[in-house]
Chimera marker file (.cmm) of the C-alpha trace (Angstrom):
<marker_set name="trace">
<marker id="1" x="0.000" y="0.000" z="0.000" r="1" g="1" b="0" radius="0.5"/>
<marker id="2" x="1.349" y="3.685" z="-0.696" r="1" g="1" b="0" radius="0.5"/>
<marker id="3" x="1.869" y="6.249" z="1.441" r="1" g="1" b="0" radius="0.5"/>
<marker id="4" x="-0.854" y="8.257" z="-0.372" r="1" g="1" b="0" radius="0.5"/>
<marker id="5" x="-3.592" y="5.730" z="0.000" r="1" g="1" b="0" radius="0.5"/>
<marker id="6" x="-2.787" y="5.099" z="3.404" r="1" g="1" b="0" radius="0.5"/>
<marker id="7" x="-3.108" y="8.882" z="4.143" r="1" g="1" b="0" radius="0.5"/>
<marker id="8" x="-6.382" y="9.644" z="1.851" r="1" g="1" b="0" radius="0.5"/>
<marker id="9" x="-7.969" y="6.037" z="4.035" r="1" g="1" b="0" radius="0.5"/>
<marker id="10" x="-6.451" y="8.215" z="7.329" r="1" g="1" b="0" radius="0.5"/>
<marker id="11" x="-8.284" y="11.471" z="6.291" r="1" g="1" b="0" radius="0.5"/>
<marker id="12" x="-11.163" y="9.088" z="5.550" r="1" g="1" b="0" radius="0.5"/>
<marker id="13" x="-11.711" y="7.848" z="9.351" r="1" g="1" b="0" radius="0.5"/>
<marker id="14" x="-10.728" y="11.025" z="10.858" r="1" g="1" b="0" radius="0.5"/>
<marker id="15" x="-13.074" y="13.177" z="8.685" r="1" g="1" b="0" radius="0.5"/>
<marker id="16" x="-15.957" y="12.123" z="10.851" r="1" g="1" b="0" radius="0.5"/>
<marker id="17" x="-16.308" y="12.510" z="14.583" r="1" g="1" b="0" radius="0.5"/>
<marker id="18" x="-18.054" y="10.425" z="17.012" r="1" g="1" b="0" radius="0.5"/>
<marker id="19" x="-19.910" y="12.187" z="19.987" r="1" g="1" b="0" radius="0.5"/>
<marker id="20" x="-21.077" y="10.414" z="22.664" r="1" g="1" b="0" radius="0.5"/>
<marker id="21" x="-23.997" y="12.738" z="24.663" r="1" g="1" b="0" radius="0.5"/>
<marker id="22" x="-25.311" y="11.797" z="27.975" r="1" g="1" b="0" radius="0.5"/>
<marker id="23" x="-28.258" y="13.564" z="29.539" r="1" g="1" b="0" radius="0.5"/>
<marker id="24" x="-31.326" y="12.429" z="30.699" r="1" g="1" b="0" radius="0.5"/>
<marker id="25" x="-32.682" y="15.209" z="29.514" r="1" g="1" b="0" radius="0.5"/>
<marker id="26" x="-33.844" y="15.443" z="25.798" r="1" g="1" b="0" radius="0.5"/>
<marker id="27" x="-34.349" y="19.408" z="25.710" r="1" g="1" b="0" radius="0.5"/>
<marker id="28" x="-30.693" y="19.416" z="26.976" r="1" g="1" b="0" radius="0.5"/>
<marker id="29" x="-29.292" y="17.034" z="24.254" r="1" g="1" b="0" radius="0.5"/>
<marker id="30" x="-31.078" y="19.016" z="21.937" r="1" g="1" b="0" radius="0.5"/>
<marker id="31" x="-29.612" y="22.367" z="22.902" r="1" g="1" b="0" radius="0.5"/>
<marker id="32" x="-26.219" y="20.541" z="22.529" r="1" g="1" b="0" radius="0.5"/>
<marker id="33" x="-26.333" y="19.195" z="19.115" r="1" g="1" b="0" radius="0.5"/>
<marker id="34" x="-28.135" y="22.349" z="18.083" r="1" g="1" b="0" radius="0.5"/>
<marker id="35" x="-25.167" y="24.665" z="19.234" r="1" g="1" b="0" radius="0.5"/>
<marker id="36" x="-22.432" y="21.727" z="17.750" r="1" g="1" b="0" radius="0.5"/>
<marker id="37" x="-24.068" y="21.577" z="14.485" r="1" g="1" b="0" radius="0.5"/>
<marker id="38" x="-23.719" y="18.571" z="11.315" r="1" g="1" b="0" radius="0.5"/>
<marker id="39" x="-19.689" y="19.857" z="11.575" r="1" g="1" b="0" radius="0.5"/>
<marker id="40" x="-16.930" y="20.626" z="14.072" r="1" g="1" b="0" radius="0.5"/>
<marker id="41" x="-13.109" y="20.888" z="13.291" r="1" g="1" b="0" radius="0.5"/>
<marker id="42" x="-13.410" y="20.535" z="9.888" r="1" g="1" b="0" radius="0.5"/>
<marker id="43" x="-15.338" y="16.649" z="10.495" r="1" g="1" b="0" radius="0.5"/>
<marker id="44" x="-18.898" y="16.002" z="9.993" r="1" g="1" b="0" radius="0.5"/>
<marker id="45" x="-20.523" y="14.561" z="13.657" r="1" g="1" b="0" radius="0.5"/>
<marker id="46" x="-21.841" y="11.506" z="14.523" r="1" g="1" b="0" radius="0.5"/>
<marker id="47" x="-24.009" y="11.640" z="17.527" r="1" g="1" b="0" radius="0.5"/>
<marker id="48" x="-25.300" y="8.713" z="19.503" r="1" g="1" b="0" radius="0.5"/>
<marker id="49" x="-27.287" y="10.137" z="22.535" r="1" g="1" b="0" radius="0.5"/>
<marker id="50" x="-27.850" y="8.060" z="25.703" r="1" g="1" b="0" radius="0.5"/>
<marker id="51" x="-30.377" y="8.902" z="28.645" r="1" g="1" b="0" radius="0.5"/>
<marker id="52" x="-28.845" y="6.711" z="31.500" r="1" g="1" b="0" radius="0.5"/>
<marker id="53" x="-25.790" y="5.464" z="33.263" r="1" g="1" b="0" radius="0.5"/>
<marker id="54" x="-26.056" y="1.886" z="32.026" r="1" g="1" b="0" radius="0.5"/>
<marker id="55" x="-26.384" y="3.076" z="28.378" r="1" g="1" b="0" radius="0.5"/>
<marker id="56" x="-23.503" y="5.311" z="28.488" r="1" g="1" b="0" radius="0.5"/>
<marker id="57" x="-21.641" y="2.662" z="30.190" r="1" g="1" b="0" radius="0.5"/>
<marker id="58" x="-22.291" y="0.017" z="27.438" r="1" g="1" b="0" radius="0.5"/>
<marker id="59" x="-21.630" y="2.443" z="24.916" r="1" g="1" b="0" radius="0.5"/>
<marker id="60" x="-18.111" y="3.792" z="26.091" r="1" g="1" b="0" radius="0.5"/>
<marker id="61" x="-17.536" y="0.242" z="26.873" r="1" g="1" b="0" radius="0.5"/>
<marker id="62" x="-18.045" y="-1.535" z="23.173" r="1" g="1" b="0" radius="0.5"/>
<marker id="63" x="-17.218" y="1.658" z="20.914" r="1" g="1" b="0" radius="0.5"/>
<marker id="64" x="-14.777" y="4.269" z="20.351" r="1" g="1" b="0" radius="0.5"/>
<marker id="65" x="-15.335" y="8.247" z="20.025" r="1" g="1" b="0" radius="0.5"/>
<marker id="66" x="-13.457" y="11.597" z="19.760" r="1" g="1" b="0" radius="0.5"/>
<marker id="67" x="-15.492" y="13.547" z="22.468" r="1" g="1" b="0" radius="0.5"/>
<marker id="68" x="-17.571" y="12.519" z="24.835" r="1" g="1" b="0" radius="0.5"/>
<marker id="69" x="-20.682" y="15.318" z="26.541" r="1" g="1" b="0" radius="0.5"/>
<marker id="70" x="-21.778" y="14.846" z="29.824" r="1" g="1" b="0" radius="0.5"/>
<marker id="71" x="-24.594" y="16.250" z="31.696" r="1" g="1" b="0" radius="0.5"/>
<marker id="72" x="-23.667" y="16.851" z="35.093" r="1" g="1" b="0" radius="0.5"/>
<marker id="73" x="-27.246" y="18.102" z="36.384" r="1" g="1" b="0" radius="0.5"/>
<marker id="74" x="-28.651" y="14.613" z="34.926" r="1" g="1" b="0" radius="0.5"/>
<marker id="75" x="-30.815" y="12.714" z="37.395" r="1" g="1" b="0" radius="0.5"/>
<marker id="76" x="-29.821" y="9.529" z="39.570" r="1" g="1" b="0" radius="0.5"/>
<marker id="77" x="-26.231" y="9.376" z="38.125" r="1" g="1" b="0" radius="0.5"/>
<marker id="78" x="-24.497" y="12.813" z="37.074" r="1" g="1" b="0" radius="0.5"/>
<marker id="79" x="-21.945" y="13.048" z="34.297" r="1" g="1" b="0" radius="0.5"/>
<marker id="80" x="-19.384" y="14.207" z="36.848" r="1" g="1" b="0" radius="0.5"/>
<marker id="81" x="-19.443" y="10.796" z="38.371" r="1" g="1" b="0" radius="0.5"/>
<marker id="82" x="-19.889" y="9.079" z="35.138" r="1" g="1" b="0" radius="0.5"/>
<marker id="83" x="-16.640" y="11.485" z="34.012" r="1" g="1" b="0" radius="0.5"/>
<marker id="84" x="-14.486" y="10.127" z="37.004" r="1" g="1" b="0" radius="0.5"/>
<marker id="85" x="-15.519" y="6.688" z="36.570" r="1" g="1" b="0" radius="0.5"/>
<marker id="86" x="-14.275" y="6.903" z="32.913" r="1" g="1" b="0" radius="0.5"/>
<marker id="87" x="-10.795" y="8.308" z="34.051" r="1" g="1" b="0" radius="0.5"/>
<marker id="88" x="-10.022" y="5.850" z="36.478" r="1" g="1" b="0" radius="0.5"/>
<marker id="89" x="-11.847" y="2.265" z="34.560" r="1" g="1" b="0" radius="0.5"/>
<marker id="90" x="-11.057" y="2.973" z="30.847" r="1" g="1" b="0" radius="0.5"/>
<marker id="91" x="-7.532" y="2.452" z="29.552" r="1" g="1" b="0" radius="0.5"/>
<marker id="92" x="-7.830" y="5.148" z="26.542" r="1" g="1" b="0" radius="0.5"/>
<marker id="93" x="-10.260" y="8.143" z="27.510" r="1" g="1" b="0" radius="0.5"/>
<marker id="94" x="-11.546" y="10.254" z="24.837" r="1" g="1" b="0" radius="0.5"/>
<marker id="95" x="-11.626" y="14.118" z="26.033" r="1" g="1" b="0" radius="0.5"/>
<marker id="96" x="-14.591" y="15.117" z="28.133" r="1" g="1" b="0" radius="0.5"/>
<marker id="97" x="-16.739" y="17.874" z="27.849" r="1" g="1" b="0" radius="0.5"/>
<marker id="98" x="-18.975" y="18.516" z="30.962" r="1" g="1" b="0" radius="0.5"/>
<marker id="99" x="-22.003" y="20.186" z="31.379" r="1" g="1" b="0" radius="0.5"/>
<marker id="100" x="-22.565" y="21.801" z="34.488" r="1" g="1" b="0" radius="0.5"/>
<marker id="101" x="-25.228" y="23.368" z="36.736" r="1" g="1" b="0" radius="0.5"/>
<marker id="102" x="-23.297" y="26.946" z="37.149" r="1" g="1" b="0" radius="0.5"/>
<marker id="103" x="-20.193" y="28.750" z="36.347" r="1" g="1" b="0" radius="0.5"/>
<marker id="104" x="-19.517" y="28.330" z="40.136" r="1" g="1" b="0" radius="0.5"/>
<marker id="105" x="-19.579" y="24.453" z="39.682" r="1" g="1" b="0" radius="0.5"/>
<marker id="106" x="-16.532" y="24.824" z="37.655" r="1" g="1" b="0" radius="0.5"/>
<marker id="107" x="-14.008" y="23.277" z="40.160" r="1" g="1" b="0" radius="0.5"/>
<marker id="108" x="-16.783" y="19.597" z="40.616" r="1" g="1" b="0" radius="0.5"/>
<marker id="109" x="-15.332" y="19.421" z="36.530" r="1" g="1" b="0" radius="0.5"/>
<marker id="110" x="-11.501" y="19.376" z="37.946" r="1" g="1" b="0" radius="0.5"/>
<marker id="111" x="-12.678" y="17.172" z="40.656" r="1" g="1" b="0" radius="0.5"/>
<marker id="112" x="-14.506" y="14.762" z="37.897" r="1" g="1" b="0" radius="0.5"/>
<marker id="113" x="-11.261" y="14.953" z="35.730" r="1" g="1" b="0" radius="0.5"/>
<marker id="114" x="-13.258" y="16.563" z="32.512" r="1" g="1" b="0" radius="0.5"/>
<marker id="115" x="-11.084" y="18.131" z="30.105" r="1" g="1" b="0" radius="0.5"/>
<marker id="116" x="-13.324" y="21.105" z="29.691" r="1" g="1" b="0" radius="0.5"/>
<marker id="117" x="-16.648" y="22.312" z="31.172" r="1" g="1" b="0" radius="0.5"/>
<marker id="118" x="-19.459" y="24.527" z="30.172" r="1" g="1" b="0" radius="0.5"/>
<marker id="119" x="-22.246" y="25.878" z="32.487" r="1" g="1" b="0" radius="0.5"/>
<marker id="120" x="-26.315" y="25.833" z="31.989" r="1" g="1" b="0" radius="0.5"/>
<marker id="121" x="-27.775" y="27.461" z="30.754" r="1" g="1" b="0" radius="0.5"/>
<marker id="122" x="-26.076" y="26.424" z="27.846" r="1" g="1" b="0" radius="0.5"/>
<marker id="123" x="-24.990" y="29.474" z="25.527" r="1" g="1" b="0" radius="0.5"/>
<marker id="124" x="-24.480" y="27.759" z="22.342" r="1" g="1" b="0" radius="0.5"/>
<marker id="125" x="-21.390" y="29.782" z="21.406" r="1" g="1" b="0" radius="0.5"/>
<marker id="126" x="-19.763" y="28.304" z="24.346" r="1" g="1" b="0" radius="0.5"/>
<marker id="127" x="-20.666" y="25.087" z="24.110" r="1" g="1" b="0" radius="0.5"/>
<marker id="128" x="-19.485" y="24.761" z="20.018" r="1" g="1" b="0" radius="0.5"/>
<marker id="129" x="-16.306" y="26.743" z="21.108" r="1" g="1" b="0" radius="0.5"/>
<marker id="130" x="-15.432" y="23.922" z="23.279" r="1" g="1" b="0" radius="0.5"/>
<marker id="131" x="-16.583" y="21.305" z="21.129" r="1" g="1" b="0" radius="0.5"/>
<marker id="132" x="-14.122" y="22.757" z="18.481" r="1" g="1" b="0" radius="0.5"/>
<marker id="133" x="-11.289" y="22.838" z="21.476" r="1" g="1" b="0" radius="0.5"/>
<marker id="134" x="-11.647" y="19.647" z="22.552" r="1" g="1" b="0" radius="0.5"/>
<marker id="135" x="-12.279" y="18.003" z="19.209" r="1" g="1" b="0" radius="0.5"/>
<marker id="136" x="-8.757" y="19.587" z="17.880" r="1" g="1" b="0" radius="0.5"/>
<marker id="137" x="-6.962" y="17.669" z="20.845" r="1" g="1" b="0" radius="0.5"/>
<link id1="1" id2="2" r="1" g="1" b="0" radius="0.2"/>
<link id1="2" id2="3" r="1" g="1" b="0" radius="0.2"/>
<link id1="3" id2="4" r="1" g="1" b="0" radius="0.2"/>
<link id1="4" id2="5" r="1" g="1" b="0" radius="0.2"/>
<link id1="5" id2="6" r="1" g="1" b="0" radius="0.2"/>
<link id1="6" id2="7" r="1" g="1" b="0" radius="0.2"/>
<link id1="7" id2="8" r="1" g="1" b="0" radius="0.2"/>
<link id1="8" id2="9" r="1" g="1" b="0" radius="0.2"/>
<link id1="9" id2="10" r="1" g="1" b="0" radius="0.2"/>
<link id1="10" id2="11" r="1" g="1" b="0" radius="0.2"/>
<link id1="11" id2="12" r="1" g="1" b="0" radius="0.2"/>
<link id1="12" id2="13" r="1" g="1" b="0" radius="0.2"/>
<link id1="13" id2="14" r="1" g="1" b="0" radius="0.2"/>
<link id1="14" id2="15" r="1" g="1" b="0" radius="0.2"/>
<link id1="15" id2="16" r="1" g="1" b="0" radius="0.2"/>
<link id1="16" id2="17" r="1" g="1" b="0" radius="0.2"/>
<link id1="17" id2="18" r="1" g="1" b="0" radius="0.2"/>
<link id1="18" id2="19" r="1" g="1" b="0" radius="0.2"/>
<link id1="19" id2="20" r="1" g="1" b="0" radius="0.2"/>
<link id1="20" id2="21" r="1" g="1" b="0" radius="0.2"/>
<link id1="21" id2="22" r="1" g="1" b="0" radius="0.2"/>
<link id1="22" id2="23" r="1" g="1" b="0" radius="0.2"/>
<link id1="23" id2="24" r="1" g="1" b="0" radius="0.2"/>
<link id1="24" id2="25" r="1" g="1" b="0" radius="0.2"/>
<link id1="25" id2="26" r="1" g="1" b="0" radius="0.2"/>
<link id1="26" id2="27" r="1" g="1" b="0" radius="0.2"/>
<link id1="27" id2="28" r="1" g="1" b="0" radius="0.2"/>
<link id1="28" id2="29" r="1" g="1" b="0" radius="0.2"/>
<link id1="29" id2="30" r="1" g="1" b="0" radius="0.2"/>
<link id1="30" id2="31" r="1" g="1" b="0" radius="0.2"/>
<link id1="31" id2="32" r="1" g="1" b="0" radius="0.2"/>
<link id1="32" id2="33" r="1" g="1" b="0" radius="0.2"/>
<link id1="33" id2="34" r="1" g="1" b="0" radius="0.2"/>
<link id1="34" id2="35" r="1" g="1" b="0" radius="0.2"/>
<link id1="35" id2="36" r="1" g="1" b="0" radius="0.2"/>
<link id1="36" id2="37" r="1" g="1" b="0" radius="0.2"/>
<link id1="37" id2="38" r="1" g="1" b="0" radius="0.2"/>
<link id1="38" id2="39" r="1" g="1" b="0" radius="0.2"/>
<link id1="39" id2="40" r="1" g="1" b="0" radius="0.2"/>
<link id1="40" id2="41" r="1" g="1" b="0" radius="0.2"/>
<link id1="41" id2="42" r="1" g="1" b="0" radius="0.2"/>
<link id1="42" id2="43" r="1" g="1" b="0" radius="0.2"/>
<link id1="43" id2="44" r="1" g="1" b="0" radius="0.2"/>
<link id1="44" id2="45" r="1" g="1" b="0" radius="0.2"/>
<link id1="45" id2="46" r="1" g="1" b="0" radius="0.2"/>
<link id1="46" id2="47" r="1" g="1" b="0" radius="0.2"/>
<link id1="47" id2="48" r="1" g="1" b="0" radius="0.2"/>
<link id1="48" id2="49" r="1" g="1" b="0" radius="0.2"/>
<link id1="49" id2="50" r="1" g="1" b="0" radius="0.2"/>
<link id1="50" id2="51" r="1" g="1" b="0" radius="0.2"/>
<link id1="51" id2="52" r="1" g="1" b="0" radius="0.2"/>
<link id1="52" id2="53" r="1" g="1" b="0" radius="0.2"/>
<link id1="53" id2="54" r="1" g="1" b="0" radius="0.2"/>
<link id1="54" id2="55" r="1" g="1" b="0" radius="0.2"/>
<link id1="55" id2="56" r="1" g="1" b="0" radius="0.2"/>
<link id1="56" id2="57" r="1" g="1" b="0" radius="0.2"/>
<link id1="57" id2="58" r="1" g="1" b="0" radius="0.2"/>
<link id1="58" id2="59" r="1" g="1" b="0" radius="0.2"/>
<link id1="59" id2="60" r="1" g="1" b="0" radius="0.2"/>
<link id1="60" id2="61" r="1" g="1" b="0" radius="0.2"/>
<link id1="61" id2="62" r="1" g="1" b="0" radius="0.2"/>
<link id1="62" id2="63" r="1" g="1" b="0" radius="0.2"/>
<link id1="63" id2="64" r="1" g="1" b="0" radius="0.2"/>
<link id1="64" id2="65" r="1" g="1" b="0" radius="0.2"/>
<link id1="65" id2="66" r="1" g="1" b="0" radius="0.2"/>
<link id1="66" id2="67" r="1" g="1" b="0" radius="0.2"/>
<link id1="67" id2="68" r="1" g="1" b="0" radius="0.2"/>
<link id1="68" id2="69" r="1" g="1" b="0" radius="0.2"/>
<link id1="69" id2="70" r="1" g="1" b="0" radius="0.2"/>
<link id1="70" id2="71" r="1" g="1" b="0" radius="0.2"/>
<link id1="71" id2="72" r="1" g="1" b="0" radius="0.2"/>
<link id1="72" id2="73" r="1" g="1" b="0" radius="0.2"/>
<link id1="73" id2="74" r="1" g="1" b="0" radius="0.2"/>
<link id1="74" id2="75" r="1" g="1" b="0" radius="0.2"/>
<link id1="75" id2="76" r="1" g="1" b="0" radius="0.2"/>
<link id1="76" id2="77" r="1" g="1" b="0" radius="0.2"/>
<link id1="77" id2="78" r="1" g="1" b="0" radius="0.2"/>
<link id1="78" id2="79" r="1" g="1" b="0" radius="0.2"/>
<link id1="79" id2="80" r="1" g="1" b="0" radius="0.2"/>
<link id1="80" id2="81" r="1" g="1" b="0" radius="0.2"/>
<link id1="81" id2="82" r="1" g="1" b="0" radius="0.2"/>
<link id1="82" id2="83" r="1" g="1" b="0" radius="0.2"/>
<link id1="83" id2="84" r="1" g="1" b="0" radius="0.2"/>
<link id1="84" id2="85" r="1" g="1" b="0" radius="0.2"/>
<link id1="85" id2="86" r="1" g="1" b="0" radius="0.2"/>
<link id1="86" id2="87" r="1" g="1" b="0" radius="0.2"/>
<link id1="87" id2="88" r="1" g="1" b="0" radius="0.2"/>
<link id1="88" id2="89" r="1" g="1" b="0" radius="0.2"/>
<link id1="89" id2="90" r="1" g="1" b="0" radius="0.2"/>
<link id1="90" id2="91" r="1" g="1" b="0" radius="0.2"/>
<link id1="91" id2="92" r="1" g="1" b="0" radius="0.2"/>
<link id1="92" id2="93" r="1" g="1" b="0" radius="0.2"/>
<link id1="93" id2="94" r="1" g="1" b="0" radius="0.2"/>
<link id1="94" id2="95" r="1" g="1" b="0" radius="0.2"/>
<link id1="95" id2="96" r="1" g="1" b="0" radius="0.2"/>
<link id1="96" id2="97" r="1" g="1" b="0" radius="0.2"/>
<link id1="97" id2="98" r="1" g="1" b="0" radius="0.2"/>
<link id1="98" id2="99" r="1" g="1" b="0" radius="0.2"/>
<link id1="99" id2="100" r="1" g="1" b="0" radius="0.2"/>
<link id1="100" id2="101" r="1" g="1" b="0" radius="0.2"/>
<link id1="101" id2="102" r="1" g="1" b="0" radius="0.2"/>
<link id1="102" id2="103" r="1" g="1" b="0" radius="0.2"/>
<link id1="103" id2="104" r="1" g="1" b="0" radius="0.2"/>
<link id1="104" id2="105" r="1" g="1" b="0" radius="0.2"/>
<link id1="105" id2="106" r="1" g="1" b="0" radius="0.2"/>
<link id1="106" id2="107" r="1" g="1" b="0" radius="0.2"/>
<link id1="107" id2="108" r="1" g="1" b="0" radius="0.2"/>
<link id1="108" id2="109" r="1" g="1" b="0" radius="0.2"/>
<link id1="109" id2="110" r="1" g="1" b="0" radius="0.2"/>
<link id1="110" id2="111" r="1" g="1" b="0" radius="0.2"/>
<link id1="111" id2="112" r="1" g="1" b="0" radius="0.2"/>
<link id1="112" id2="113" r="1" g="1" b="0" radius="0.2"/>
<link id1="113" id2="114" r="1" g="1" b="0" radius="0.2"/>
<link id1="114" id2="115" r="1" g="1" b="0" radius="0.2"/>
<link id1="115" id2="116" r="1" g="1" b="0" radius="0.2"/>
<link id1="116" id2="117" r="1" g="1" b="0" radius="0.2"/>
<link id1="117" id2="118" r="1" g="1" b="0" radius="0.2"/>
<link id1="118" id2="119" r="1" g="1" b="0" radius="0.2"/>
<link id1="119" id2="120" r="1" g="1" b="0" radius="0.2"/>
<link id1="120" id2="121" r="1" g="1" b="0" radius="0.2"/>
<link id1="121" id2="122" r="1" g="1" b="0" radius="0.2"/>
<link id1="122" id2="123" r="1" g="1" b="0" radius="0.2"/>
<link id1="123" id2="124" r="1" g="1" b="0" radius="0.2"/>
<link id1="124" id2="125" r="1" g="1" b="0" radius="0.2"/>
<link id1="125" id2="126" r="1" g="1" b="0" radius="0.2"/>
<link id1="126" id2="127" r="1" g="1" b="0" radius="0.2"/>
<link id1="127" id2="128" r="1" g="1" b="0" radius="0.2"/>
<link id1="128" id2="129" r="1" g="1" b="0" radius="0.2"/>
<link id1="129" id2="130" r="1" g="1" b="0" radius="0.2"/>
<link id1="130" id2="131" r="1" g="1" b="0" radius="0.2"/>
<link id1="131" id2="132" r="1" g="1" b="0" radius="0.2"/>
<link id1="132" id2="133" r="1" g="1" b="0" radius="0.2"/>
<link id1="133" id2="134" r="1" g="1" b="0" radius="0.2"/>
<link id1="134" id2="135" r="1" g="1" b="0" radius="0.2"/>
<link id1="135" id2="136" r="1" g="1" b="0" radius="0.2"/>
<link id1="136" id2="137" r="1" g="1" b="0" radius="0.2"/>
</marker_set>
């Protein structure tokens, strides 16, 4: 195989990236992918959306993705636990983004080990600027 079909088949896999979004919230997942958008860094998104800790669990646990969006106000389990969990169980973490109740709640995100945080309610600027951030890591 060349060098040039091995990078065109590399710019193939990257030029799509996979988001995994946790909230049990729809209105709040929709806010989310609303501010993101179809494209971020230059790569079209792929969303899958989960609404509980089990789901989110399974899905971190059998597939891969660039970014992974977690609701830290969600109900029963919060994405700052779900974030900490992640950083301490998984071998290879993708970067966090964490969604959080109030700029004040900043510091739970360092506690949770999130690679970025943004605070409800959710200015969409913010939120894709982060996205972007994160993404380019």
């Amino acid at each position: 195989m060349s060098d040039l079909q091995t990078r065109d088949e590399n710019a193939l896999e990257t030029a799509t990236a996979r988001i995994l979004l946790y909230s049990d919230d729809r209105n709040v997942r929709e806010k989310v992918r609303f501010a993101v958008g179809s494209t971020a860094a230059g790569r079209s998104i792929e969303w899958l959306e989960t609404a509980t800790h089990e789901a989110t669990v399974t899905a971190l646990d059998g597939d891969a993705f660039d970014l992974v969006i977690l609701d830290g106000e969600a109900a029963k389990v919060g994405g700052m636990g779900i974030a900490r969990q992640m950083k301490h169980e998984m071998f290879s973490v993708p970067p966090i983004l964490l969604l959080v109740g109030r700029p004040g709640d900043a510091w739970l995100a360092t506690w949770s080990e999130a690679d970025g945080a943004v605070s409800h309610p959710l200015d969409p600027f913010a939120v894709r600027e982060a996205v972007v951030e994160l993404l380019a890591k």
